[in-house]
N, C-alpha and C positions, 0 to 999 in steps of 0.2 A: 568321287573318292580321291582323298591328294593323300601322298606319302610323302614324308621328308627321306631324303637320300642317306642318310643314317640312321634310319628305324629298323628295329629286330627284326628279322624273317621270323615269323609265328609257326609252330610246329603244327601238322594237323596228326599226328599220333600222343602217346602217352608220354613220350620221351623225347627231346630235341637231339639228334644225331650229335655226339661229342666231340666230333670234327668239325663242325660249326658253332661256334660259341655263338650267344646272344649279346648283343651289345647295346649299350643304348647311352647319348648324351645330353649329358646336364644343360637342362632349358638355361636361359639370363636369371631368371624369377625362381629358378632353384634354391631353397633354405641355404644360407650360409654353413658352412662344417661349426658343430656344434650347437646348431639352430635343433629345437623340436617340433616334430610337424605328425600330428595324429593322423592317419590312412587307415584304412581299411586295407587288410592282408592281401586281397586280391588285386587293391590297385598299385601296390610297392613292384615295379618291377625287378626282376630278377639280373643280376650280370652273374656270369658265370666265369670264373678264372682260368686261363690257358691250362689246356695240359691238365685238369686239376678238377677234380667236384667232389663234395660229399655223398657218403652213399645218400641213397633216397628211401628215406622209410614214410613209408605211407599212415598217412594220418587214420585214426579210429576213426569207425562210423560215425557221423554224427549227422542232424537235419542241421543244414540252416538255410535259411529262407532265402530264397532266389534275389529279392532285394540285397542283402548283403553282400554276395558276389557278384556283381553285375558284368564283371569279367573274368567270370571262371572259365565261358566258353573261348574267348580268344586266348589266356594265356594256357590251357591245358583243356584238351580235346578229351571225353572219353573215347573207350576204348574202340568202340563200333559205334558207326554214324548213322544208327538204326533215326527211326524219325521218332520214336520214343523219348531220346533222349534231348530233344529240345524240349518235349512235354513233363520229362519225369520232375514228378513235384520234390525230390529228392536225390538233388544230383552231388553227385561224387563231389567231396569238401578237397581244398588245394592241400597239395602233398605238404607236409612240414618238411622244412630244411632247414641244414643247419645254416648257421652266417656262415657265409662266403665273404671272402677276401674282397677287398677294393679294386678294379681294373685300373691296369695301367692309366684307361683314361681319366679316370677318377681324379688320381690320384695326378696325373699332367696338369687337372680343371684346378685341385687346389695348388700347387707347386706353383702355376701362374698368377693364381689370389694374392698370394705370400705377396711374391714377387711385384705385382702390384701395389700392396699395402705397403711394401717397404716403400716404394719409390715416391709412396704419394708422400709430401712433406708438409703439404698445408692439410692434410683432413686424417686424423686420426684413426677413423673407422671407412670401411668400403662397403658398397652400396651392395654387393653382391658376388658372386665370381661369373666369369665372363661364359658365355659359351666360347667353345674352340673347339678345332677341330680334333680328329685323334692323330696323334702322334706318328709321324710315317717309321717311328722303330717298334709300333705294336705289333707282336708277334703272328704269324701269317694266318689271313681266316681272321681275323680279330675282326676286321673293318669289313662290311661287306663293299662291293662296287657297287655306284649308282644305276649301273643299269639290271643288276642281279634283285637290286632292290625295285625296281618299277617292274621287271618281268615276272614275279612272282608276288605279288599282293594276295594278299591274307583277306577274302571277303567277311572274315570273322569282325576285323578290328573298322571301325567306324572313323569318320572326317572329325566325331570329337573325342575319341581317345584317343587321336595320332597327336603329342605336342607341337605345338608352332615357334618355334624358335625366334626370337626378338632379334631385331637388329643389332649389331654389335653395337658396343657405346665407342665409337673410334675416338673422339675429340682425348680418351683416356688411354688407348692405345699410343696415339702420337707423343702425350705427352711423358707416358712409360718411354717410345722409344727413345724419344730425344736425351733422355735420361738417362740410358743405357748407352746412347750410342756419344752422350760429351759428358762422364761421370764430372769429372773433375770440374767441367764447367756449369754441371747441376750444382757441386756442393759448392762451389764459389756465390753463385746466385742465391741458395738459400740461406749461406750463412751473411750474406752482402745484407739480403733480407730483413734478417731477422735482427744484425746492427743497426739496422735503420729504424726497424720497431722500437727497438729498446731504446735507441735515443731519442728517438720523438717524443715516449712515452715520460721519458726523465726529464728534458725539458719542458715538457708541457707542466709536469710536477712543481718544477723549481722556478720557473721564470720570474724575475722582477717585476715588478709593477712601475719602477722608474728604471729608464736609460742609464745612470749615470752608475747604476748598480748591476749592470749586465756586465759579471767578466767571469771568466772562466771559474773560480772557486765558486761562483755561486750555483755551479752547477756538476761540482765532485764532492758531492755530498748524499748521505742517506733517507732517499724519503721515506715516511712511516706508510704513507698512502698505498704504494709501492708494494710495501711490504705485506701488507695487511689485504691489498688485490689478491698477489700472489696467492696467500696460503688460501684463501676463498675458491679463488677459479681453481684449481686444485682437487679441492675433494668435491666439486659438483659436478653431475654427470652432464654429457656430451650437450644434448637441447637448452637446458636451464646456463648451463657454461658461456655458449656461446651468444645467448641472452643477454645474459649479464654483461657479458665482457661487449657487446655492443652496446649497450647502455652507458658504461662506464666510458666507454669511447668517445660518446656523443656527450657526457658531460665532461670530461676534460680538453675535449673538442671546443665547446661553448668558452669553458673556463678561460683556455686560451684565448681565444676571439675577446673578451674583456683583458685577458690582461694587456692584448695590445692595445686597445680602447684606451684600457690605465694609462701606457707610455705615451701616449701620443695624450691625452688630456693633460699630463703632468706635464709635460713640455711646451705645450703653447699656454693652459688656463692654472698651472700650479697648482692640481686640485686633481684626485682621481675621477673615472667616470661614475657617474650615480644612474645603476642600470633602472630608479624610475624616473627622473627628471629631464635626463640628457639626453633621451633619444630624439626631440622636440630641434635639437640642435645639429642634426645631420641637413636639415634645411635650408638653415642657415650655411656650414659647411659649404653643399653643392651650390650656394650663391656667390660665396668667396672663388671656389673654384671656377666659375665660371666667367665673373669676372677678370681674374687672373690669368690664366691660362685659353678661355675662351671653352665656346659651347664643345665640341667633340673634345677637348682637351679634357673637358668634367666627366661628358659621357665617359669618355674614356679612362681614368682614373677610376670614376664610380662601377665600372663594368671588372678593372681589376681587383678593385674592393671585395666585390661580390664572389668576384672567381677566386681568390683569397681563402675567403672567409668559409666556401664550399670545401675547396680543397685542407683546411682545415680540419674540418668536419669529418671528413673521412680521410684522412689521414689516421688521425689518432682514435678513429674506431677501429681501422684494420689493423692496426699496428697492437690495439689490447685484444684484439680475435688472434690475431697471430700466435703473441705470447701467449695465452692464455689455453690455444693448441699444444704448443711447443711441451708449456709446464705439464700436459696432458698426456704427452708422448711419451715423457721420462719423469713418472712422476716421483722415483725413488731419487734421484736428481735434485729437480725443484722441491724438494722436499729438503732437504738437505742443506740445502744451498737457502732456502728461505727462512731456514732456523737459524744455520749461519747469521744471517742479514737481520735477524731481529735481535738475537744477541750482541753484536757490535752497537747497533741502534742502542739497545737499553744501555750500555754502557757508557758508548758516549753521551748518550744523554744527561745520564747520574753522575759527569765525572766533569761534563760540558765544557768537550772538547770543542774544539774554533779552527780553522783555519785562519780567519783572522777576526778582527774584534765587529761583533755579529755577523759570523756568519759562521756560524756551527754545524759542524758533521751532522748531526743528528736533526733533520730537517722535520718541519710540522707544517710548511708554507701551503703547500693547498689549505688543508683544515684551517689554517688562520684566515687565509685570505675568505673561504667561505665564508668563518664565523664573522669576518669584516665584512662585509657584502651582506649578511642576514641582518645585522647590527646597524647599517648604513639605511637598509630600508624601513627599520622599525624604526628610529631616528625620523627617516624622512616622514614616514607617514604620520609620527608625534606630534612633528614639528610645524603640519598644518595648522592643525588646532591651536597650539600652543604660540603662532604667529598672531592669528587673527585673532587675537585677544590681544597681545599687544599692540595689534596697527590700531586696535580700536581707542587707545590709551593718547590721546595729544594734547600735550601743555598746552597750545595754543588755541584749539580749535573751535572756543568759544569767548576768544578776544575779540572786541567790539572793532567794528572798521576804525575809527578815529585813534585807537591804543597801537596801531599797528604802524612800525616803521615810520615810527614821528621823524627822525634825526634823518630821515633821506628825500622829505618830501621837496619834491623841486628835481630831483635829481636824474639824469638818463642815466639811468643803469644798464650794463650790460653781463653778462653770466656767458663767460666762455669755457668747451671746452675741449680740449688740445688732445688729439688722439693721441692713446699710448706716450703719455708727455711722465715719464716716471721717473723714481728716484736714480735709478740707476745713468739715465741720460747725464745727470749732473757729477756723479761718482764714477760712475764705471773706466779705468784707465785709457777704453781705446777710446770712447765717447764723448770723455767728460772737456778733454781739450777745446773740441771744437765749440760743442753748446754751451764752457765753460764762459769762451769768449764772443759768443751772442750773447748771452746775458747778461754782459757785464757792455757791450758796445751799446744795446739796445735799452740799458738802463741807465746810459748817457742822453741817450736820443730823450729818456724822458726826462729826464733832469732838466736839459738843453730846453725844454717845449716846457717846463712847469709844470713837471707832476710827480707825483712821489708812489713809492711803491712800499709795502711790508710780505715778506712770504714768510709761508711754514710749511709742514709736511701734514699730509692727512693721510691713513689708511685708508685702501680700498675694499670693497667688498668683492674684487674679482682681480683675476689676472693673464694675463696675456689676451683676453678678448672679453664676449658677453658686456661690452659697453654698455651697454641701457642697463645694464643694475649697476655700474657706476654712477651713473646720471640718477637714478633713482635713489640711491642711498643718499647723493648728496643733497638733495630738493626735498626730500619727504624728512628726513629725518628718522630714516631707523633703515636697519640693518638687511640691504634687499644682497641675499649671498647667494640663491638660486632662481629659476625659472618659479617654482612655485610659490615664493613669496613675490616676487614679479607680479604675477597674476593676481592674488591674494589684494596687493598693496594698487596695485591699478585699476582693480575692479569696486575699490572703496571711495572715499573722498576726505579721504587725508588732506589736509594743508599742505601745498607744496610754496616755495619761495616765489614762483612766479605766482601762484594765487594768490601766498598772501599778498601781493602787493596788488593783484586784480581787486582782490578782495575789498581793499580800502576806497577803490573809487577813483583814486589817483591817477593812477598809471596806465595805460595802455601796453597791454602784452601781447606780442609779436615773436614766432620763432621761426631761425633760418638755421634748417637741418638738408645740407646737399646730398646727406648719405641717406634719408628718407626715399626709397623708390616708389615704394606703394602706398593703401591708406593705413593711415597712422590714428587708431582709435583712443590712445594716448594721449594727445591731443587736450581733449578736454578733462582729463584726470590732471593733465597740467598745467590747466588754467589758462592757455594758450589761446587768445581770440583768434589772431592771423596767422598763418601756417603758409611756411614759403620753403617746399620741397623742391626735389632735383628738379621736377617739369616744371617749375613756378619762375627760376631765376632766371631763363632765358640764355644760359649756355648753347653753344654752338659749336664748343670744340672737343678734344676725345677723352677717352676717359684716360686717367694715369692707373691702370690696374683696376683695384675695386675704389678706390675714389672715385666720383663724379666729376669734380670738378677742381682746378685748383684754389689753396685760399686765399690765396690774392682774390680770383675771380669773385669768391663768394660773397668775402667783406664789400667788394667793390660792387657787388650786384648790390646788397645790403644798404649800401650808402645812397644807391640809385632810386631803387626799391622803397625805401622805407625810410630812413634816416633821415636822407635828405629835404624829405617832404615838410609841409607845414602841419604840426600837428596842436589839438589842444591841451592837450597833455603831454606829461613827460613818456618815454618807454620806456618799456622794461622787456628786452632781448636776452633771449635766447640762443646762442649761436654755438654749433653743435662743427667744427673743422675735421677735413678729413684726411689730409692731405700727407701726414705722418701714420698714416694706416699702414699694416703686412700687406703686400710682401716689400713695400719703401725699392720700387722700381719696377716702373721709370718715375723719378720724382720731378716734378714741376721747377720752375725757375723763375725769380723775381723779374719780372718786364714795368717798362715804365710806365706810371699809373695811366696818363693819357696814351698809352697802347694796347688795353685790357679789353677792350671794344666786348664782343658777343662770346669771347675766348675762341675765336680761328687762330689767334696765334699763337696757342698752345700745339697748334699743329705739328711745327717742325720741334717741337722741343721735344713733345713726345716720342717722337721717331727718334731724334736722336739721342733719346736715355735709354738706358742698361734694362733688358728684361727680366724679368722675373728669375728666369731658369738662371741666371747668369751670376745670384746671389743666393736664395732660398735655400742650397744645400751646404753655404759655405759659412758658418758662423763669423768668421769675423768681416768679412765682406758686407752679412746684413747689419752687423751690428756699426760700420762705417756709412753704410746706406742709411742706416735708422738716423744716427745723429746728425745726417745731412738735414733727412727730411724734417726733424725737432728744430734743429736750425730752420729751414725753412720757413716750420708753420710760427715760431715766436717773431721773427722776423715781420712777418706778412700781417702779425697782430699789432705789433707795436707800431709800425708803420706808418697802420690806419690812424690808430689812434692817436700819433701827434698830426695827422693828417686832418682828421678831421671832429676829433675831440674837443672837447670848451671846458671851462671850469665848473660847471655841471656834470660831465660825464664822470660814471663812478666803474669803473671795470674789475668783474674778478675772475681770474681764469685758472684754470687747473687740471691738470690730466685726470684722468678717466680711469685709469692701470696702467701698468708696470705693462712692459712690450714681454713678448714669449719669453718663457727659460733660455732658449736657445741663444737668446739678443741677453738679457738681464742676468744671466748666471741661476744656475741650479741655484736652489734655498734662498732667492734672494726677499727683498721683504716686497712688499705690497705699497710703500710709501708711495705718494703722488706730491709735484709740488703743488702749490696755492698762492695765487699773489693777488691782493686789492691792491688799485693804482688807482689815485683821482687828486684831483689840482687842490682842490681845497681841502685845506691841512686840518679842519675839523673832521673828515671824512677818518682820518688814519688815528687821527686823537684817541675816540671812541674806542678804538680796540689797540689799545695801548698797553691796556694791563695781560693781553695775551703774547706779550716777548717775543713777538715775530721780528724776524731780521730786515733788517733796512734795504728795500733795491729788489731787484728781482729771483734772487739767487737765494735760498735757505741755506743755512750755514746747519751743517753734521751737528750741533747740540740742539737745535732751534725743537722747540717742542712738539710733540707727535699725537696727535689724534686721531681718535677714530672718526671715519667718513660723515656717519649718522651725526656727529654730535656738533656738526658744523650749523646746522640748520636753528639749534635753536640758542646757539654762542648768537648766532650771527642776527635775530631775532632777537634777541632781549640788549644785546649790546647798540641798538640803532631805536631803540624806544619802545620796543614792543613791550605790555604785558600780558603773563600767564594767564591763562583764563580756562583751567581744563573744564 
């Protein structure tokens, strides 16, 4: 039989002597005050108040059955302990009394509840009140000693009606005292807290979806979202409250995580992220990085990405649990203040008020950005269908091999094109100097060697990266603007430029892609018989970044390779340069043609150009870098080409996109140049009537078209006929 050192001494008369009061303390698991808890009369123990009892009137006769009291015998003894009275089938019923007062201790258990509940500031409600001890100012006799209490045991009362008193909960004691004992520096911490909540909570609301619109007014404004939380979490009670508001967490948790997605796709591809499309492109991504920066430099990035994107996550769930406590604690307050905030809202909205020109107090930006994102994906997934119906649509695709490319037969053609080679290179103030005066030195060079150039402008269907739907819009002839028309248009058999010209019987098609690392199942959707990727040229020196190779090396492996050979036919190349690629350092350097050997002596050049980290965060640095490297790769083309070109060679080269926002300028356009150059002057006749500029430079009026619609100018102007 165990006793706890504060249990009642049990009377064994009809009366408990009134200089010893009964005492007894509230379990952990005790009902909270104001809790209801049904008992049976004889198990409610009794506390009697110092000094103080009601008289005792004895209750009526009544039976009641032995079951119902099952401690009538330990807490009230009859009178004589005859051995009857364990038998009598009707034993004396428990005396009525009146309510008695609360004991001190009572009233100490809840005093420290309170106290507790005040202190806690993140949880509205308490789990229970604490056991404690009694009070050392309980008046004398209140408490019994532990040893008065082990020296007289009551063999009435049993090991399962004696209470077991639960461990304390301490981790809630420490964090009371700490509280008590640095008030000032509790309320600095919670209210630190609960600023941090609220502004995570508002900028997660507000954020931009491009850079260039992140500044302070866009974020001292009213959101409805906000508003409309608020008065929800509010009137829901405690479980369902704290539900929600973690739900609500984790979806403007996500929200975010996209909107940075947005800033970072709008700055390098001028286009927001398309959460179906573009996950496909994190791949790609961690190969960029890795060549760039190297293998632990990617892990390493992709590892903060991730820890990012968690800490996101839970960030702006606690921070709407926090609030959403907060508004719960004072809710005459948030009440008040949340009617306030929808009132100002409807106002300015109706009156549309600005801070300045869009960007209005009265904010909707989540809700829109949602309904753009639901709108984005129902688009997207239309726009499958709605493709493959047109890729299946070609002017050409049933022109007879002999209708095809009459006016070029004879001809080595070549199809280059110039990474990131865009409008802006030619315009741009810091850029345009440098490659202003390459393309005008280099369009002597062909003058000088007999050959003539026309260029124009063409849009792109992509920007700042996603090169192969560049390539692709230009060859197939329609509109390749995402990954899923990519797939769509490669998995068909579309006429591309290099086919048709396979097509006819003519020509031999060869393509030299040094930025191809793996297998390329493209390949034969492009009508490509021979395929000469980065393993295929026989490079020997290092990479400059994510280039493989430089393009001197490339063209010169090219000329070795392929060109040079005796063939029975004319070709028709594909030559895909990479050497003006992100990040544009360390960039390659022209060496003398007879020093190009296996590229080991790109060794020392490497090493001594500019790293990555040395320009990447500094816009005008890359954008000095860029138009080096455009210099370079036009450079390295034209070269070849009075090098080793004839009055049969027909060349047309043209960038691919516009280089990142960051290098091109916010909103700039998507133009790429485009220049055919070939000796014989029948070649440039033929597309005469399309007023392209003279040389290699497109002049600001020179006319503008779209990507797609180059394929089949370019096909009916050299003899082809329609034949859908």
């Amino acid at each position: 039989m165990s006793f706890n050192t504060s249990s009642r001494q049990l009377s064994k008369t009809d009366e408990a002597p009134e200089d010893v009061p009964s005492q007894e303390v509230t379990p952990l698991d005790a009902p909270a005050p104001g809790d209801t808890v049904q008992t049976s009369e004889a198990e409610t123990p009794e506390v009697s108040a110092p000094e103080a009892k009601a008289p005792e009137t004895e209750a009526p006769e009544a039976k009641a059955p032995e079951a119902e009291a099952p401690e009538a015998k330990a807490s009230e003894a009859p009178e004589a302990e005859a051995p009857e009275a364990t038998t009598d089938p009707e034993p004396k019923a428990p005396e009525a009394k009146d309510p008695e007062p609360e004991t001190p201790e009572a009233e100490a258990s809840q005093t420290e509840t309170s106290q507790t509940e005040a202190s806690e500031t993140g949880t509205p409600e308490t789990e229970g009140p604490e056991a404690e001890a009694p009070d050392a100012d309980a008046p004398e006799g209140e408490v019994e000693a532990p040893e008065q209490a082990a020296a007289a045991p009551d063999p009435a009362v049993s090991d399962a009606d004696t209470p077991t008193a639960p461990r304390p909960r301490r981790w809630r004691r420490v964090r009371g005292g700490w509280r008590e004992k640095y008030p000032v520096a509790a309320r600095v911490l919670a209210w630190t807290t609960t600023a941090v909540a609220l502004a995570v909570v508002v900028v997660a609301l507000l954020m931009p979806t491009q850079a260039d619109k992140v500044r302070i007014a866009a974020f001292v404004r009213l959101p409805v979202e906000a508003i409309f939380g608020a008065a929800l979490l509010i009137v829901l009670p405690r479980k369902p409250r704290i539900a929600v508001a973690a739900f609500a967490g984790l979806g403007l948790g996500a929200l975010t995580v996209v909107n940075f997605l947005d800033i970072g796709f709008n700055e390098y591809l001028g286009r927001g992220f398309n959460v179906v499309l573009d996950w496909s492109l994190f791949s790609d991504a961690q190969g960029y990085l890795q060549d760039t920066f190297g293998k632990g430099g990617a892990l390493g990035i992709a590892a903060l990405a991730v820890t990012l994107v968690i800490a996101v996550l839970a960030l702006t769930t606690l921070s709407v649990i926090r609030l959403g406590n907060l508004a719960a604690r004072h809710t005459e307050t948030a009440t008040r203040t949340t009617l306030v905030l929808a009132i100002a809202w409807v106002t300015c909205a109706a009156l549309g008020v600005q801070y300045a020109a869009g960007i209005p107090i009265a904010s909707e930006h989540t809700m829109q950005a949602l309904q753009f994102k639901a709108e984005q994906v129902q688009r997207t997934l239309q726009d499958e269908a709605e493709f493959a119906k047109i890729a299946k649509k070609d002017n050409f695709a049933n022109t007879p091999p002999d209708q095809l490319l009459t006016g070029l037969r004879g001809k080595d053609m070549m199809i280059t094109f110039i990474e990131s080679y865009g409008r802006s290179a030619i315009e741009d103030p810091v850029m345009a100097p440098g490659v202003d005066a390459t393309l005008t030195a280099e369009n002597k060079k062909l003058t000088d060697a007999g050959f003539a150039a026309k260029s124009g402008w063409l849009t792109s269907a992509t920007y700042g990266g996603s090169s192969w739907l560049g390539h692709s819009t230009f060859m197939s002839g329609l509109w390749i603007s995402n990954q899923q028309r990519y797939r769509t248009v490669t998995a068909g058999e579309r006429l591309t430029l290099p086919g048709a010209f396979k097509k006819t019987g003519a020509w031999d098609t060869v393509g030299v892609m040094p930025g191809v690392q793996k297998a390329w199942p493209e390949q034969n959707f492009y009508g490509i018989d021979k395929l000469y990727d980065s393993h295929k040229l026989g490079y020997k020196g290092p990479k400059f970044s994510w280039s493989t190779m430089p393009d001197q090396y490339a063209l010169t492996a090219f000329e070795r390779l392929v060109h040079s050979k005796k063939h029975d036919k004319p070709l028709m190349s594909t030559i895909i340069l990479t050497s003006s690629h992100q990040p544009w350092a360390p960039i390659p350097e022209l060496v003398p043609q007879d020093q190009v050997g296996d590229g080991s002596i790109y060794n020392a050049i490497e090493k001594a150009g500019k790293k990555p980290a040395d320009i990447i965060t500094d816009s005008t640095k890359s954008k000095q870098e860029y138009g080096k490297s455009i210099q370079y790769s036009v450079s390295s083309l034209i070269n070849y080409l009075v090098k080793y070109g004839n009055k049969n060679t027909v060349l047309i080269f043209l960038g691919d996109h516009q280089p990142i926002a960051r290098v091109s300028g916010n909103h700039a356009s998507r133009d790429v140049p485009v220049s055919i150059v070939a000796k014989d002057p029948k070649v440039l006749d033929k597309i005469a009537a399309w007023n392209w500029a003279d040389g290699l430079q497109p002049k600001q009026d020179t006319p503008v078209w779209k990507m797609n619609a180059f394929r089949d100018r370019f096909l009916t102007a050299y003899g082809s006929t329609p034949a859908p």
